[in-house]
VMD Tcl script that draws the C-alpha trace (Angstrom):
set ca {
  {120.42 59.38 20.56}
  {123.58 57.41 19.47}
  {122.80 54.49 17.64}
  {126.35 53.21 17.48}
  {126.72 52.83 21.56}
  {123.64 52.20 23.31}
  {121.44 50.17 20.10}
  {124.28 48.67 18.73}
  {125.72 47.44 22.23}
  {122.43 45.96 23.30}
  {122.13 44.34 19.92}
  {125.46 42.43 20.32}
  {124.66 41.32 23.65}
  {121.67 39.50 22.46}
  {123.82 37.65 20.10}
  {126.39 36.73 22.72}
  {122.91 35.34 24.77}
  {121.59 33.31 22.59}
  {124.68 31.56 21.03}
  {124.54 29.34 24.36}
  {121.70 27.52 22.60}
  {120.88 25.48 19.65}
  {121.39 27.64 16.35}
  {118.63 26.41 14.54}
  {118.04 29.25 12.80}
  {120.93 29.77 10.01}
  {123.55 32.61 10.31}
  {125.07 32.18 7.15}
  {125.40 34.89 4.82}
  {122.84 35.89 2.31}
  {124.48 36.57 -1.38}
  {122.76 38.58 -3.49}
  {122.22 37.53 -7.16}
  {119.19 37.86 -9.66}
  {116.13 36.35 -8.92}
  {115.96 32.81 -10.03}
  {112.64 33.26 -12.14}
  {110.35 35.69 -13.71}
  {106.80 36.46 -12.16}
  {105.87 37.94 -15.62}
  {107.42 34.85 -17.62}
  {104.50 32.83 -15.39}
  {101.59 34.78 -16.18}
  {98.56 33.28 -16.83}
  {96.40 35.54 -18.64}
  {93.80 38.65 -18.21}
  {90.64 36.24 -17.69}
  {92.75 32.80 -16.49}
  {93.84 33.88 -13.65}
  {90.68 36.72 -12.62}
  {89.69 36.00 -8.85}
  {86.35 37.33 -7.05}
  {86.64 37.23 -3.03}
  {86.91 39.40 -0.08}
  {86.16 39.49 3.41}
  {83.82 40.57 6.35}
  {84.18 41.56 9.45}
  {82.03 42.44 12.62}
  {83.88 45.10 14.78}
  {82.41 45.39 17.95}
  {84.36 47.99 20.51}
  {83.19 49.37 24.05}
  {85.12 52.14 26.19}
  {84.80 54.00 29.55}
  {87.02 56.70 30.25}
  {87.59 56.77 34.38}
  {89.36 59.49 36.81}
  {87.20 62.05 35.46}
  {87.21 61.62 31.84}
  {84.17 62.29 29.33}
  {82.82 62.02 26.12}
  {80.57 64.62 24.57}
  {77.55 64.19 22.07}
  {75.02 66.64 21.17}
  {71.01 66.14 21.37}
  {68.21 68.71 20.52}
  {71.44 70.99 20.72}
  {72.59 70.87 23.67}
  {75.86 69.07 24.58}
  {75.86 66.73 26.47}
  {78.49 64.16 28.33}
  {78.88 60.36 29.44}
  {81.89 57.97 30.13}
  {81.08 55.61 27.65}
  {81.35 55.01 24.13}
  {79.94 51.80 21.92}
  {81.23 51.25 18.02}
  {79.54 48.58 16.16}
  {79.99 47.98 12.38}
  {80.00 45.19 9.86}
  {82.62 45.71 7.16}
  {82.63 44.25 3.88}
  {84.93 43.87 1.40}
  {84.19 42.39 -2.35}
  {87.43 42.25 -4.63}
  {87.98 41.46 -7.77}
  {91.49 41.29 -9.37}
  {92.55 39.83 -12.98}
  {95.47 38.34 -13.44}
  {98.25 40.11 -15.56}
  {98.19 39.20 -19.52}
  {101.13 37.57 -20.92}
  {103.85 39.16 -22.53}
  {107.25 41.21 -21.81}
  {104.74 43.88 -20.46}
  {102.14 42.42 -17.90}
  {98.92 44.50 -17.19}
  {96.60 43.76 -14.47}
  {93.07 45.57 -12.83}
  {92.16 45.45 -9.18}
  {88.88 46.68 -8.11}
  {87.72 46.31 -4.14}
  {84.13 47.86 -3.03}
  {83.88 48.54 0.46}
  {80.74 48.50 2.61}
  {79.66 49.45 5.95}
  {76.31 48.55 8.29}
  {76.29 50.18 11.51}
  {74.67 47.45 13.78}
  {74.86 50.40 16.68}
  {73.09 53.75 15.48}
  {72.79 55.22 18.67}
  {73.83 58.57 18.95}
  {74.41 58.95 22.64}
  {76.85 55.32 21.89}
  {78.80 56.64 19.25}
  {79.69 59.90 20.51}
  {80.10 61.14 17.17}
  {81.30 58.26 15.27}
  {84.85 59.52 15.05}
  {87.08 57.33 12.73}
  {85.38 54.42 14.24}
  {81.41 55.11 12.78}
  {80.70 57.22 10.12}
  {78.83 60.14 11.38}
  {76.82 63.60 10.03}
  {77.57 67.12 11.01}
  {74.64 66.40 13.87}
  {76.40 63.42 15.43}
  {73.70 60.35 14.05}
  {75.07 57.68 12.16}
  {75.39 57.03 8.76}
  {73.43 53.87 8.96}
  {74.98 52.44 5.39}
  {77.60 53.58 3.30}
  {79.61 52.06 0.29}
  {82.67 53.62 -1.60}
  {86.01 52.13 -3.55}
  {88.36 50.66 -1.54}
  {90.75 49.80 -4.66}
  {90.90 50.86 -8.29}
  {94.33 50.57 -10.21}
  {96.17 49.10 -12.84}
  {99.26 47.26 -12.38}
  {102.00 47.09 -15.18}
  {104.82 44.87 -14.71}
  {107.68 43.60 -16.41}
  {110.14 40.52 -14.83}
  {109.80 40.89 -11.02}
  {108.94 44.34 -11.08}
  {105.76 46.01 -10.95}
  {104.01 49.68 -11.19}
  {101.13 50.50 -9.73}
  {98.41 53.58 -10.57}
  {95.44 54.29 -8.81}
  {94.07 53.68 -5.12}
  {96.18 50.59 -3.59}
  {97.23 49.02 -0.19}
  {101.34 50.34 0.20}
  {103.67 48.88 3.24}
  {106.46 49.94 4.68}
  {107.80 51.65 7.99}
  {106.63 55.26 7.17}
  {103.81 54.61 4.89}
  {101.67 51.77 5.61}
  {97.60 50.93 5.18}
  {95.58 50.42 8.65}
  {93.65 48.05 9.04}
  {92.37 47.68 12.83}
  {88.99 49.03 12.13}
  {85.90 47.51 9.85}
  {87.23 48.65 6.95}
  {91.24 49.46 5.61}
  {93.04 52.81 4.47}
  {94.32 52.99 0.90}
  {95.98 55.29 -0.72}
  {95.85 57.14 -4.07}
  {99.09 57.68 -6.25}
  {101.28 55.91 -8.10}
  {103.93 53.12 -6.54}
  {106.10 50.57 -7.66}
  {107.45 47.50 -6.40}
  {111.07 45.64 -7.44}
  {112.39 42.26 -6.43}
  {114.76 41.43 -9.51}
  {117.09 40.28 -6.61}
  {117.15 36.72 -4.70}
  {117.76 38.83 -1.24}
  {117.18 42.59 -1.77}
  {113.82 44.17 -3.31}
  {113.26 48.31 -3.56}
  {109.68 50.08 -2.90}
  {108.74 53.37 -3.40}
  {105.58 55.78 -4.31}
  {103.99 59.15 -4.64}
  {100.65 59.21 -2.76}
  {98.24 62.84 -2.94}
  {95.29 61.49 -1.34}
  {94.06 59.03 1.72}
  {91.19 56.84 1.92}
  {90.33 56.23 5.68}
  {89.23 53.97 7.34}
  {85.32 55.41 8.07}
  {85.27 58.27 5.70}
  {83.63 57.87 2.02}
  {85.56 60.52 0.06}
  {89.27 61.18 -0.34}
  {90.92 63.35 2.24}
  {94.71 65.24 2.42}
  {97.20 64.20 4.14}
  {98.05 65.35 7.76}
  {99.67 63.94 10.81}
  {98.43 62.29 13.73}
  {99.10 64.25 16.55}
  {99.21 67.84 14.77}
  {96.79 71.06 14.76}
  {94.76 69.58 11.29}
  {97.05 71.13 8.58}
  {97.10 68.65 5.92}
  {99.29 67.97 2.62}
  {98.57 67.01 -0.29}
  {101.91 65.07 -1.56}
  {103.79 62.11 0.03}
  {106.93 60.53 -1.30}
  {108.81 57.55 0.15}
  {111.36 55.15 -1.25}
  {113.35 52.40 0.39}
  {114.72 48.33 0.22}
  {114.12 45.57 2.25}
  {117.12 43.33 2.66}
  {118.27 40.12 4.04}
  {122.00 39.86 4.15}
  {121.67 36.94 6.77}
  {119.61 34.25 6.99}
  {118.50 34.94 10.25}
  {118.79 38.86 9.51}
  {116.02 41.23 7.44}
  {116.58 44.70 7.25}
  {114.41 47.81 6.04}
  {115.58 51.27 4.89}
  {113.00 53.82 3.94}
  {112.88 57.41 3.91}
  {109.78 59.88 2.74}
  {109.47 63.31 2.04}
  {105.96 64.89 4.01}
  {105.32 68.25 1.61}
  {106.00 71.48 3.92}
  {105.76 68.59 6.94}
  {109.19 66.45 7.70}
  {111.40 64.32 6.34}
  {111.26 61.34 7.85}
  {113.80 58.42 7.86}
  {113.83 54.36 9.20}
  {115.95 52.06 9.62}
  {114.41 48.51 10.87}
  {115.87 45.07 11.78}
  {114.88 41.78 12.56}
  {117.56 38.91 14.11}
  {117.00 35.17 15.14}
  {119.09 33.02 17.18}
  {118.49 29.32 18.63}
  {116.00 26.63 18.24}
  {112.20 27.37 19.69}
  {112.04 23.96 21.06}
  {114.91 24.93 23.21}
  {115.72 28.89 23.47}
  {115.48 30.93 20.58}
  {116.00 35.10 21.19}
  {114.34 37.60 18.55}
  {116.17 40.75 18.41}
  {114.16 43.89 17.02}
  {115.22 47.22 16.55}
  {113.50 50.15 15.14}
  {114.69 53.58 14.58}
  {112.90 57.01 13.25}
  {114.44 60.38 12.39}
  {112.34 63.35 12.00}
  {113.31 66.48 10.71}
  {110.91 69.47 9.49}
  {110.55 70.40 5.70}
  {109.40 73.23 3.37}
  {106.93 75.82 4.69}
  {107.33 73.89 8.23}
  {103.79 73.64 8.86}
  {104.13 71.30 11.69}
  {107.24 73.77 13.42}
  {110.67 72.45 13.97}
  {111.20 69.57 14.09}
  {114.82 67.46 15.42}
  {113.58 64.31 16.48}
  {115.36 60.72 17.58}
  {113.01 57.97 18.11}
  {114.18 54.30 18.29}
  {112.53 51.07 19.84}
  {114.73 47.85 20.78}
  {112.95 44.42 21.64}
  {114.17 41.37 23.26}
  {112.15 37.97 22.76}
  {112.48 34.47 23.95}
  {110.38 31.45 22.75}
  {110.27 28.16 24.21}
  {108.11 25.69 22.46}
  {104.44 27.07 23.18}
  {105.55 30.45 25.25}
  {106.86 33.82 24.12}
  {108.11 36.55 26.33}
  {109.48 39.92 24.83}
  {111.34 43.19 26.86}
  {110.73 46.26 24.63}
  {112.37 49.53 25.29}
  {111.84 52.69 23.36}
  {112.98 56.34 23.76}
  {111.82 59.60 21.97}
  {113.90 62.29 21.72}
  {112.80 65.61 21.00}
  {110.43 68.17 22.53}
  {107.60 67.35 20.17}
  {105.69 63.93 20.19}
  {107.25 61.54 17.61}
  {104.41 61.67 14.80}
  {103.13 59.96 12.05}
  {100.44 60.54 9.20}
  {97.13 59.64 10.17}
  {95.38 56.44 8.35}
  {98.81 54.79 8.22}
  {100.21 52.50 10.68}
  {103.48 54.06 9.72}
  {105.40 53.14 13.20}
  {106.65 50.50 13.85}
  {107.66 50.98 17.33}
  {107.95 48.31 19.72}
  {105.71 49.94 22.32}
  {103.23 51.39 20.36}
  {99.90 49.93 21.58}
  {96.72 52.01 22.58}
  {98.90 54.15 23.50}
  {102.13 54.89 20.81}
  {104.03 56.30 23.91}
  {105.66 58.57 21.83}
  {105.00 61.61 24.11}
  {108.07 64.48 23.56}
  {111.38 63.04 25.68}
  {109.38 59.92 27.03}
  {110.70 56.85 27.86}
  {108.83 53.17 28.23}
  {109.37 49.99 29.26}
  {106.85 46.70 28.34}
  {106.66 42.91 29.17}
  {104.58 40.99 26.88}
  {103.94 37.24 27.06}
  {102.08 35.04 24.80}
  {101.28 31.47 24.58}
  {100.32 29.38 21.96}
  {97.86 26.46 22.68}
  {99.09 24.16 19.19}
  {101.72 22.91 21.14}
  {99.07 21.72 23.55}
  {96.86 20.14 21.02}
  {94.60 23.38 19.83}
  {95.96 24.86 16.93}
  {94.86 28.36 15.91}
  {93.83 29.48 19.96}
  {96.50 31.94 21.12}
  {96.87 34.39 24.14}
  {98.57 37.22 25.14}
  {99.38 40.22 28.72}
  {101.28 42.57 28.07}
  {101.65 45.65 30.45}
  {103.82 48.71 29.32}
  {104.80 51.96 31.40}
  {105.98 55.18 29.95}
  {107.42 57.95 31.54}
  {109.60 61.36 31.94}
  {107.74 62.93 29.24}
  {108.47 66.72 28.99}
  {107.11 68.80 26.51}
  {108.31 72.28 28.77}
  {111.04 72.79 26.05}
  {108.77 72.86 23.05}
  {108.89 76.23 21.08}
  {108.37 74.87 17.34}
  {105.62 77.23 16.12}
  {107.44 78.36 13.70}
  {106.31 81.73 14.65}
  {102.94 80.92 14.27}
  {99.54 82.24 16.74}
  {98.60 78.03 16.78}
  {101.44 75.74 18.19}
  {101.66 72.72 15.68}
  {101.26 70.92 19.59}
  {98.59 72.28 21.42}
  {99.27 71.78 25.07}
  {102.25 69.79 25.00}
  {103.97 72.79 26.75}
  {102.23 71.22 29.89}
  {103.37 67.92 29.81}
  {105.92 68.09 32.63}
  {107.52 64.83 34.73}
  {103.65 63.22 33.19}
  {104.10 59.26 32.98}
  {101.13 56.48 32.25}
  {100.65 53.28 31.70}
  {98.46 50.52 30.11}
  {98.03 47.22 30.75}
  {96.38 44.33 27.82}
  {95.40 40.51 27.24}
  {93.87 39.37 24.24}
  {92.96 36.11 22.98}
  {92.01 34.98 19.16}
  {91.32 31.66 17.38}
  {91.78 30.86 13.49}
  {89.38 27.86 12.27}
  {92.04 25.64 11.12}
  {89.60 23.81 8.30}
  {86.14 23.46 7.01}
  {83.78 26.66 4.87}
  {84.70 28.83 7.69}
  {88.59 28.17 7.42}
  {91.13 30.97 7.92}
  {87.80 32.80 9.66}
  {89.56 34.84 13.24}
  {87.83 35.98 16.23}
  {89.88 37.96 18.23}
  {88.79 39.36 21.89}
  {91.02 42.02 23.86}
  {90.76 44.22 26.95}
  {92.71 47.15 27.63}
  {93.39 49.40 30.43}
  {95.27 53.14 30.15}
  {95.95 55.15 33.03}
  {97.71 58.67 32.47}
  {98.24 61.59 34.90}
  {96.75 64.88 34.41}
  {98.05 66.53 31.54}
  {99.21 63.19 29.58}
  {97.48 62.96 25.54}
  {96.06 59.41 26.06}
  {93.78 60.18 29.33}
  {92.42 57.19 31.43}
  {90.56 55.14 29.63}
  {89.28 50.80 29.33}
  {88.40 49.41 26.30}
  {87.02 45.91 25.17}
  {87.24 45.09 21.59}
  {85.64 41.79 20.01}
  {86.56 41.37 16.39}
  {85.44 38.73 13.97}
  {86.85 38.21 10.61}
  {85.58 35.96 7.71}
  {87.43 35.28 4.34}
  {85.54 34.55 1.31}
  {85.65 33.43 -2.21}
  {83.56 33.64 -4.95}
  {85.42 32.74 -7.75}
}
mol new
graphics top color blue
foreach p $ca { graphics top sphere $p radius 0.5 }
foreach p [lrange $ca 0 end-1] q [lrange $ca 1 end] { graphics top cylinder $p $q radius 0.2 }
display resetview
């Protein structure tokens, strides 16, 4: 891929678009100069400013896989199959953070415990559990669990602070999940700067995951790979916004005897939602393999570029994105470390495949019900072609099982969701969010053919 043709062509023609229409939405430059104020200067105190709170949230999920597709369970020891598959959990969350003492030197404690019910402990419905129930080695549920979500100390001086222990981390290669019951953490030590008014730097060392439905600690290892894992995870990078109407990210991390991996993000806004106003989103990985190569070779180019217009209460949004390489463009499970445009259900990130998605949304506070939203989206992929694949690195196991057989495959999925946020009262901030999805692949694509409906309920709390 060439960024500086096709990406940043398509980018400049969005500008050219949207200049037609009211500019709103400064484009002035950004200059960068220390940060106006301290955070630490502020600080309240160890006990002043301690807060006790959390949230909970019922996860309800149902799927059918169609065009042949099954799921397996095993009873009195035999296996057996069915099409469907039912998750329900309540996940809680109870955290309790102090505030950081006062001083030139800050220190702060954050503790979060998480629990699980499963309100569904049938075995022939959870298939297993997977990462969406907690499961034993004989496929019956794990009817209550608890463990630590969060336990670290937090040192910080000015604007910048250092964190050590297991903690929530963000950014376009390493970032906690959270589309389950219960969030991934992760355990290591990171640090956060914004001693800048524009400009702010991130990075961390990370040895150990927490997922989602797992009580211990686990290695890391990628998402679409054979199960090798790692147990070290570096990543540094800046956010920057050199424009008003312009944010940009640059990260890179180093996977131990994975990849290296490298993004570059960017956000642009032109006109006045009242009248036209055009988002412009681009998103670009590079891959590369690293060490002992225990995922292969790896050369891979994988970039996403989005297109949306708002007018008043409606949203719609073009999103291209291309992968190439002859492997799948991967990611390290229990992080939502892609930002791609068109990842979904599916992250149609198949090796050399191509996809194409229309979303629109509407939101109904611009017809007089603030907090109900909707959204369709439908998204095709295709020409993915994994024929070309030879990265074992001389290995008996491919790093990609069967993605030599993924010739001319294509799919395609198709969405609409709906959620509402209880603008006011004891229940405020509280979401319920409802969504139906449908995924269609031919034979030998990853994803299969498969409908899901999701129902998800979330409710904020305080305590003190």
């Amino acid at each position: 891929m060439k960024l500086s043709s096709k990406a940043l062509l398509a980018l400049a023609i969005s500008s050219i678009t949207a200049t037609a229409y009211a500019e709103s939405v400064s484009q002035d430059f950004v200059p960068t100069t220390l940060a106006g104020t301290s955070a630490q200067s502020e600080a309240k105190g160890f006990i002043e400013d301690f807060s006790l709170g959390g949230t909970t949230r019922n996860w309800y999920s149902h799927e059918s896989k169609y065009r042949g597709g099954t799921f397996e369970y095993k009873k009195h020891g035999q296996t057996l199959t069915d099409r469907n598959r039912t998750n329900w959990v309540q996940g809680t969350i109870i955290n309790a953070s102090s505030g950081f003492t006062q001083g030139t030197v800050g220190v702060k404690t954050e503790l979060a415990v998480y629990n699980a019910v499963v309100l569904d402990r049938s075995k022939r419905d959870i298939k297993g559990g997977s990462n969406r129930t907690l499961a034993d080695s004989d496929g019956d549920a794990v009817g209550q669990w608890s463990k630590l979500g969060l336990a670290n100390v937090q040192f910080r001086v000015s604007n910048t602070t250092l964190t050590a222990g297991r903690q929530n981390f963000s950014s376009g290669i390493v970032d906690t999940i959270g589309n389950r019951a219960l969030p991934s953490s992760f355990e290591g030590v990171s640090f956060n700067s914004e001693e800048f008014s524009n400009l702010s730097f991130q990075g961390g060392v990370f040895d150990r995951v927490s997922p989602r439905t797992e009580q211990s600690l686990s290695k890391f290892r990628s998402e679409y790979g054979n199960g090798v894992e790692t147990d070290k995870v570096s990543t540094l990078g800046l956010n920057y916004q050199p424009l008003k109407s312009l944010k940009v990210s640059v990260f890179g991390a180093n996977v131990k005897d994975f990849w290296n991996q490298y993004y570059f993000g960017a956000t642009h806004e032109l006109g006045d939602a009242q009248q036209l106003a055009l988002t412009t989103g681009f998103n670009y990985y590079k891959t590369v393999d690293e060490g002992k190569k225990e995922m292969g070779e790896i050369d891979n180019d994988t970039f996403s570029l989005s297109l949306g217009l708002a007018h008043q209460a409606h949203s719609l949004t073009f999103s291209y994105q291309a992968v190439n390489g002859n492997e799948y463009f991967d990611y390290l499970h229990e992080t939502n470390g892609i930002y791609l445009a068109n990842s979904l259900t599916s992250d149609f990130n198949g090796p050399n495949e191509k996809s194409f998605q229309i979303a629109y949304g509407i939101n109904m506070a611009e017809y007089g019900v603030p907090g109900l939203k909707f959204n369709v989206y439908s998204a095709r992929g295709w020409g993915i072609d994994g024929t070309h694949y030879t990265g074992n690195n001389g290995r008996a196991k491919f790093a990609y099982d069967g993605i030599q057989n993924q010739d001319g495959e294509k799919h395609q999925e198709y969405g609409v969701g709906g959620s509402y946020a209880i603008q006011s009262g004891p229940l405020k901030a509280t979401t319920v969010r409802a969504t139906y999805v449908e995924h269609r692949g031919s034979e030998f694509q990853a994803d299969g053919s498969i409908k899901e409906f999701r129902l998800v309920t979330t409710v904020p709390f305080n305590i003190l």
